[in-house]
C-alpha positions in Angstrom: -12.0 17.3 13.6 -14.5 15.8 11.3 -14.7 11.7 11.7 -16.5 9.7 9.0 -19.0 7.7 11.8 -17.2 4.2 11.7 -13.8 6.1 12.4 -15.3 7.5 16.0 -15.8 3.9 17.2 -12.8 2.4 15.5 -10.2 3.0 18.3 -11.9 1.4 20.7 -10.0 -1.3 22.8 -10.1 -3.6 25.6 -7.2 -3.8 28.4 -4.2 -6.2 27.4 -1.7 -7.7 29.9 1.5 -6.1 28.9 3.7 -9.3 27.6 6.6 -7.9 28.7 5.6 -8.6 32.4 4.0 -11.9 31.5 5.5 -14.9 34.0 7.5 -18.0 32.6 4.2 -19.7 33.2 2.1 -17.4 31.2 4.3 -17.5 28.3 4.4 -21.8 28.5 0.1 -21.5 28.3 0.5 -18.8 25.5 2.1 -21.3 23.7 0.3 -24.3 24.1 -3.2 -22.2 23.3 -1.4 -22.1 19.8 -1.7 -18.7 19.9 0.4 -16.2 17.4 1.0 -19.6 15.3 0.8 -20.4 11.6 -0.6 -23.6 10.1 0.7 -23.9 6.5 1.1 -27.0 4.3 2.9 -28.1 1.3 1.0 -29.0 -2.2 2.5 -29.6 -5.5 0.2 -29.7 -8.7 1.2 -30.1 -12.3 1.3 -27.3 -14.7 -1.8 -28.2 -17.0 -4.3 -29.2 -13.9 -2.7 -25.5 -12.3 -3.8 -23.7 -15.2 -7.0 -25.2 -15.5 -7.8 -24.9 -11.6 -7.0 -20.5 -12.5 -10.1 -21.0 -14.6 -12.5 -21.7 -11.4 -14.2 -19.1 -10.1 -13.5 -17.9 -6.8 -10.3 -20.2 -6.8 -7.7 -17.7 -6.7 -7.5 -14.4 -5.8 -4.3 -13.2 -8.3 -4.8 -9.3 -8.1 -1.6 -7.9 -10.0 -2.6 -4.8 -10.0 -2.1 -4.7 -6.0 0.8 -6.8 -5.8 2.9 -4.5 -7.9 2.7 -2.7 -10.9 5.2 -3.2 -13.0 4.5 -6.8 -14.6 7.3 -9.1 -15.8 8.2 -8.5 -20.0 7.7 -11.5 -22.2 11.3 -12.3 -21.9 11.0 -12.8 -18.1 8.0 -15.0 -18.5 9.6 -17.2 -21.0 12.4 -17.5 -18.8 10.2 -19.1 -16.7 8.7 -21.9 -18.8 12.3 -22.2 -20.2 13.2 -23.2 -16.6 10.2 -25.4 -16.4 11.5 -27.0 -19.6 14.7 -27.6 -18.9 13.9 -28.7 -15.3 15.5 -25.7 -12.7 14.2 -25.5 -9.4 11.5 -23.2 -9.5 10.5 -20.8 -6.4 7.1 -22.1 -4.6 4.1 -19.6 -4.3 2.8 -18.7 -1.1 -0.9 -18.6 -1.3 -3.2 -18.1 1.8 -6.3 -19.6 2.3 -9.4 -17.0 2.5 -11.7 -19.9 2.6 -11.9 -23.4 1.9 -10.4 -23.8 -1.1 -10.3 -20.4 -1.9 -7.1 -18.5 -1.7 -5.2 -14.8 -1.6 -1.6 -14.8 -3.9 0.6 -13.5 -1.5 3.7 -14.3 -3.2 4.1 -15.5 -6.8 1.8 -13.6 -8.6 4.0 -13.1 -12.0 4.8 -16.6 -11.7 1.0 -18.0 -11.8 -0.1 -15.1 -14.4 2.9 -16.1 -16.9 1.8 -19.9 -16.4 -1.8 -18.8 -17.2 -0.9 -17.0 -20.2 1.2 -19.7 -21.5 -1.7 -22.5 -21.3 -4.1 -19.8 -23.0 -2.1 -19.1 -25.8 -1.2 -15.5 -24.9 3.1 -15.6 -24.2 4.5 -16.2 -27.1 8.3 -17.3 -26.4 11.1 -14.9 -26.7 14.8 -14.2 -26.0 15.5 -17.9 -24.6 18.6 -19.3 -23.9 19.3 -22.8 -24.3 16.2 -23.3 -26.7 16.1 -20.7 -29.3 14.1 -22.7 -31.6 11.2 -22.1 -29.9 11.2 -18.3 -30.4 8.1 -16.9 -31.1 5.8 -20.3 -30.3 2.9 -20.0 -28.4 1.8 -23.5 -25.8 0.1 -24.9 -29.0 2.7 -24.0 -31.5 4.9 -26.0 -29.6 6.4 -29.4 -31.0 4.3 -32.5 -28.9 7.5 -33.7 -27.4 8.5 -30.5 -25.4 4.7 -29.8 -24.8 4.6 -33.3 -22.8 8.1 -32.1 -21.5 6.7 -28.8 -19.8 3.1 -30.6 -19.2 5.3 -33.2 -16.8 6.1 -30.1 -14.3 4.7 -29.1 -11.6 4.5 -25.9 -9.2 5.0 -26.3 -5.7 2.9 -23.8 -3.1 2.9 -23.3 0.2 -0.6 -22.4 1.6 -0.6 -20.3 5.0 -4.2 -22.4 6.1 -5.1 -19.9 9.5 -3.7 -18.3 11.9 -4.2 -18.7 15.6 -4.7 -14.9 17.6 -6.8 -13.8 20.5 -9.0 -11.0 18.0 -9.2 -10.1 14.1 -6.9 -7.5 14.2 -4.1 -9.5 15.4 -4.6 -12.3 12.9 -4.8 -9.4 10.1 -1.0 -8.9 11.4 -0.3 -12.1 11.6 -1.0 -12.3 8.2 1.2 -9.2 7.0 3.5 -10.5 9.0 3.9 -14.2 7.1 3.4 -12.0 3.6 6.5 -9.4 4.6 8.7 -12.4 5.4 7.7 -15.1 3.0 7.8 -12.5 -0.3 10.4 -13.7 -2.4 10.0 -11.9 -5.3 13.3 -10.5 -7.0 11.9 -7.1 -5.8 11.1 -5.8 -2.8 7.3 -5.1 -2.2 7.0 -1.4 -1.3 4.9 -1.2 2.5 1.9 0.2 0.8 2.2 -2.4 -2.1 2.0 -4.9 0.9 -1.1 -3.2 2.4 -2.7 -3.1 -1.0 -2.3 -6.7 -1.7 -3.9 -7.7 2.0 -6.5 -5.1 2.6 -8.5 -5.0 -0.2 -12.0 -3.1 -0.1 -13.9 0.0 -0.3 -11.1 2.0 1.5 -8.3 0.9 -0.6 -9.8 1.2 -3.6 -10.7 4.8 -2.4 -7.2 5.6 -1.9 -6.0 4.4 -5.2 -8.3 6.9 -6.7 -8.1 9.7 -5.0 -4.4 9.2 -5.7 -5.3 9.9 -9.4 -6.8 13.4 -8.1 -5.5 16.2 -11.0 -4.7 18.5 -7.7 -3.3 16.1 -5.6 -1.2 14.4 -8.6 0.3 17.4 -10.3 1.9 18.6 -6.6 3.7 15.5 -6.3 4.7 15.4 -10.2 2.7 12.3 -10.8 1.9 12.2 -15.0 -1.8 10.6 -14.3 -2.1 11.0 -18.3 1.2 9.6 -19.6 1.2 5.6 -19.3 4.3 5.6 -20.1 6.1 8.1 -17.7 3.8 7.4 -15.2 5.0 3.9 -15.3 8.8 5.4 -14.9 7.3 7.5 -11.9 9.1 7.2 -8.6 6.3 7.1 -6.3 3.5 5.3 -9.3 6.1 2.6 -9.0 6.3 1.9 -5.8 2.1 2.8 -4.6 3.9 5.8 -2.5 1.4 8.2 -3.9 -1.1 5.9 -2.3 0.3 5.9 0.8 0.3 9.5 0.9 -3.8 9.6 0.7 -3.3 7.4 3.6 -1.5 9.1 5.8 -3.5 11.9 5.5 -6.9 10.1 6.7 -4.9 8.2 9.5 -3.2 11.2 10.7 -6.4 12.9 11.0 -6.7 10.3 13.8 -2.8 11.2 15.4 -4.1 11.5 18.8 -4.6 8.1 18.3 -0.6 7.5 17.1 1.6 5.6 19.0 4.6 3.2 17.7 6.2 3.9 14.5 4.4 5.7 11.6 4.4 3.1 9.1 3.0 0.7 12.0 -0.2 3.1 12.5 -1.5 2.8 8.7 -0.6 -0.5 8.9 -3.6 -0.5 11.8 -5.6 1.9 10.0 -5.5 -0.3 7.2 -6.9 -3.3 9.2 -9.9 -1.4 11.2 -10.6 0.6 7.3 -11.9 -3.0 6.5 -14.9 -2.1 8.8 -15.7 1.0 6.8 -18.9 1.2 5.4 -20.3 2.8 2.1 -21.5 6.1 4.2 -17.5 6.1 5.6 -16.3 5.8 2.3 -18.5 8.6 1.3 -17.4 11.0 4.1 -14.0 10.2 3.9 -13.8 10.8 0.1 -15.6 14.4 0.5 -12.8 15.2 3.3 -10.0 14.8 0.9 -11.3 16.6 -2.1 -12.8 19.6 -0.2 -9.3 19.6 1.7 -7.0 19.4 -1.3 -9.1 21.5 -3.2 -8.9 24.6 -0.6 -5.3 24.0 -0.7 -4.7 24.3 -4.0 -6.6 27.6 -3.8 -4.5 29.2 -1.5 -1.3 27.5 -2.5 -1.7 27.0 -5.8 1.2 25.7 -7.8 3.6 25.4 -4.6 1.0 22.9 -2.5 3.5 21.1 -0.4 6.4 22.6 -1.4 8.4 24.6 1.3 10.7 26.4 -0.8 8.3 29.3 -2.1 8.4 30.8 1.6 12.4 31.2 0.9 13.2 31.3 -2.6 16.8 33.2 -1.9 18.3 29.8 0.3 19.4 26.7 -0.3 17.6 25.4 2.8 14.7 23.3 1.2 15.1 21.6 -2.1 12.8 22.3 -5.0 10.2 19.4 -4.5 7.1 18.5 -2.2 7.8 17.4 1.5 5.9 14.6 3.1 5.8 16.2 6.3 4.6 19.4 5.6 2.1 17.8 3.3 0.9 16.4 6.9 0.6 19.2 8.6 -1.4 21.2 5.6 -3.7 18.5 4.4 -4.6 17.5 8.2 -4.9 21.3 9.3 -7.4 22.6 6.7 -9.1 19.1 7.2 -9.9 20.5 10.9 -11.1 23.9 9.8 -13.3 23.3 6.6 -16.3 24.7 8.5 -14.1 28.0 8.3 -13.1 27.2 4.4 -14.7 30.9 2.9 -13.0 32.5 5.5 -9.7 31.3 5.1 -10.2 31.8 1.1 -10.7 35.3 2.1 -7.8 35.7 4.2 -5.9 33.4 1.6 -2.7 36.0 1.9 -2.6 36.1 5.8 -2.8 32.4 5.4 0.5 32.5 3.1 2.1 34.8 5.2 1.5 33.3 8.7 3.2 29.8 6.9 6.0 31.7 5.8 7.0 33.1 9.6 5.8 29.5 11.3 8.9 28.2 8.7 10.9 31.1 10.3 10.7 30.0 13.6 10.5 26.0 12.8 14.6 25.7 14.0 13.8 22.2 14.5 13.0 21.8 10.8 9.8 19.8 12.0 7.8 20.9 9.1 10.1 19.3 7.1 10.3 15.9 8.8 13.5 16.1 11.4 11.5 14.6 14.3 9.8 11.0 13.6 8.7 10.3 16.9 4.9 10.5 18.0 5.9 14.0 20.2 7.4 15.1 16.8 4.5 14.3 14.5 2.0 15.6 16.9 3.6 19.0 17.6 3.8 19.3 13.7 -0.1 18.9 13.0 -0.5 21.2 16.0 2.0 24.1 14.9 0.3 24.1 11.4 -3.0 23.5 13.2 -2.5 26.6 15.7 -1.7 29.0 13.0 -4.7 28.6 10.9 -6.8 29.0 13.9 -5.2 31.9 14.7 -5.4 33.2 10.9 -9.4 32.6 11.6 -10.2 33.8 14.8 -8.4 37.0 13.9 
């Protein structure tokens, strides 16, 4: 299996005593060492000084893009300074503190970008409620009196300051941890949207554009050149495409899997922060060589099942996540071998057709979650193009 040089290292552990036999007395000490604990505190700054502190550099970190794609409409953000006019309760932000005085959004991203677009002019008000004479005023088209009226209100933020844990990692989870529960936003972050907002870097940004791969795109029905449909996507929305690029570099590590699947590219995520550029590299050459030899032996049916049985209602017409596993992480292994599975490209479509024959567990197509399950999957599809090779 070919590992990008950081990735051979990155598993690497030391012994931990397993808390579930830890004594009453362990667990007291645990405590007291502050360990697994959250320091936060409270702040509340008026809107103007808010704005203008958005204009530091290195202040905050807002990143819409990997919060969550879809932004708020105009309507939604004048909402907001409606509410600030009028005086409702508005939600704090959560922000977390990178460095001193230098902070990650981790919730409350829409709210701080609408506030900076009102103070620079950019929102112009719309579809209000209880003020409709305001419609279509920018910050300084506003009358003085309800511009000293919004300037009076503040934003509140909660700021998560450090977190107490025995190594990195654990304080990386810490810290998805405090995001996952303290999101408020009226829309669920997607897991991967979550990742992409914490883990930042060379690796992430490498998944979001391989993710924009023409291959890799087309067999999942992603419109990379329509803004608008794309928008309306199912998977765009929500960063799933992403996470697909990711499960196939941290499956290429499954003997490595333990726990629950989303749990493992959560901790693939964390140790990808130690990548470096040669990894990135490596990695990137893996998935285009592997996709692309897929695409010529597949073509237009990638990781769709339903080609090797076009006369049953077994498998709907559409892509399968598991079996995506299986192929993208089998030719992975065996791109030494890639001219001789080109050559034997109908051997190679035939033995997938009887392994789906005698799959009566429906593995392929992602029955069995557990580690046993995922791991005998890679392997069946594994096993049968070795076989198709060594032929």
């Amino acid at each position: 299996m070919p590992l990008a040089p950081a990735e051979k290292k990155m598993w690497e552990t030391h012994p931990e005593k397993d808390p579930k036999k830890m004594s009453d007395d362990e667990i007291n000490a645990k405590y007291e060492k502050r360990e697994r604990r959250i320091l936060t505190e409270m702040n509340r700054e008026k809107l103007p000084s808010f704005a203008d502190a958005l204009k530091k550099p290195g202040y905050m970190e807002i990143r819409p893009f990997f919060q969550r794609r879809p932004r708020w409409n105009k309507k939604m953000q004048s909402r907001l300074i409606e509410s600030f006019l009028i005086n409702i309760p508005v939600p704090p932000i959560i922000l977390y503190e990178k460095e001193y005085n230098s902070y990650e959004v981790m919730d409350g991203q829409q709210r701080i970008t609408t506030i900076q677009d009102f103070y620079d002019n950019k929102l112009k008000l719309t579809d209000l409620e209880l003020w409709p004479e305001l419609e279509g005023c920018t910050y300084n088209q506003l009358p003085e009196k309800i511009k000293a009226g919004i300037d009076r209100r503040s934003i509140s933020s909660i700021v998560l300051i450090t977190e107490s844990a025995s190594d990195p990692e654990e304080a990386l989870f810490l810290k998805q941890l405090a995001f996952e529960r303290l999101n408020t936003g009226g829309v669920a972050l997607s897991r991967q949207e979550v990742r992409n907002c914490l883990y930042s870097g060379d690796f992430n940004d490498l998944l979001v554009e391989l993710a924009k791969n023409p291959i890799f795109a087309r067999s999942w029905g992603i419109p990379i050149d329509d803004k608008e449909a794309l928008e309306k996507n199912s998977l765009y929305k929500k960063m799933e495409e992403v996470e697909l690029v990711l499960r196939f570099f941290a499956l290429r590590n499954y003997h490595q899997f333990h726990g629950k699947l989303e749990e493992f590219l959560d901790k693939y995520m964390i140790k990808s922060l130690k990548f470096t550029k040669e990894d990135i590299v490596f990695l990137k050459d893996i998935f285009v060589r592997t996709i692309s030899i897929v695409n010529q032996i597949y073509e237009d049916n990638l990781f769709n099942p339903k080609q090797f049985e076009p006369n049953n209602m077994n498998f709907q017409d559409q892509p399968y996540k598991a079996y995506y596993d299986a192929v993208m992480v089998g030719f992975s292994n065996h791109l030494d071998s890639e001219d001789v599975l080109i050559a034997r490209k109908q051997k190679v479509i035939e033995a997938t057709q009887k392994l789906f024959e005698e799959d009566k567990n429906k593995l392929l197509t992602g029955k069995g979650k557990t580690k046993a399950d995922i791991q005998k999957r890679l392997g069946l599809f594994d096993d049968m193009l070795a076989q198709v090779i060594n032929e």
